[in-house]
N, C-alpha and C positions, 0 to 999 in steps of 0.2 A: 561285062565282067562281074556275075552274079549280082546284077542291080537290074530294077525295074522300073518302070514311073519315066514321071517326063524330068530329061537329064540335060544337061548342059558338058559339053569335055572343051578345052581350049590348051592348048601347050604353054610350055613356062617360056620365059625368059626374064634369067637374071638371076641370084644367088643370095637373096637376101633372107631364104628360107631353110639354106646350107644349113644341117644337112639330110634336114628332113624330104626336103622336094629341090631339086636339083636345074638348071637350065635343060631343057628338053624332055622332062618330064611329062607327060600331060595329065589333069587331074579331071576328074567325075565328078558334077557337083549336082546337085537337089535345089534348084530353090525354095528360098523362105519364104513362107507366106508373111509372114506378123514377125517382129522384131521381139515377139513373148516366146518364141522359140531360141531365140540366141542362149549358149550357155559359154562362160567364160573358158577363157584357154583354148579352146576348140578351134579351129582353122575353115577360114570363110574367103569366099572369093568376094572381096567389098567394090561393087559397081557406082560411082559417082561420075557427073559430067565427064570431068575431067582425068580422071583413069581409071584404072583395074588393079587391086590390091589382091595379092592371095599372103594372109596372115592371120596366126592367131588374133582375138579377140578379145576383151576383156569391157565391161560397161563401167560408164563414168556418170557420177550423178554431179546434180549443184549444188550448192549450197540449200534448198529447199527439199532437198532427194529428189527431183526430180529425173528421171534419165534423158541426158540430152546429150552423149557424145558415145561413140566406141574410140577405145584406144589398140590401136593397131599395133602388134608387135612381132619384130622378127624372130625367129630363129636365130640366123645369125646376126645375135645382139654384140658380138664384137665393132662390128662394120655397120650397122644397121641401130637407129635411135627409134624407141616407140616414139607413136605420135597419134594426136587427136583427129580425130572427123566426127561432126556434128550428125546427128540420125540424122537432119533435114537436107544436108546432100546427098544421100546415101539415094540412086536409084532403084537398086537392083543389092540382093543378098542372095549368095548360093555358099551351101554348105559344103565344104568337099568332104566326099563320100571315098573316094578312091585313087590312087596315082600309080600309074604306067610308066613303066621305067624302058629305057630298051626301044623305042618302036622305030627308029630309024630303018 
């Protein structure tokens, strides 16, 4: 869908991203190389052990500025609370690039 390079697509499920990306959506993504590429508010597929987030983004530092956490956020911020994950869980980051609507 006018993209190149090595890509990643997976379908949605769930609605925490209403009304931007939808249940059955499926999204295009890029992976990151370096976490120096992340820019806030921008919508990322965040891969850790234990699941698969697609959500804007925003970085969190400590008390020394150091960065040491993204804060994940929904779209649909009615239903849906931000919340932390640590860069050091983090396996895997792809940027979404594109979303498919339709393809049943």
């Amino acid at each position: 869908p006018g993209l190149i390079g090595n890509l990643i697509a997976f379908n949605i499920n769930g609605n925490s991203m209403t009304p931007t990306i939808q249940t059955g959506d499926m999204v295009i993504c890029h992976p990151i190389e370096t976490f120096k590429e992340i820019k806030d508010n921008e919508i990322y597929a965040v891969v850790t052990k234990q699941s698969v987030w697609v959500k804007r983004v925003q970085k969190r530092f400590d008390k020394l500025g150091r960065w040491t956490h993204l804060q994940l956020i929904s779209d649909n911020f009615h239903e849906y609370d931000p919340f932390l994950v640590e860069l050091k869980e983090i396996r895997r980051l792809l940027k979404v690039k594109r979303k498919l609507t339709g393809l049943e």
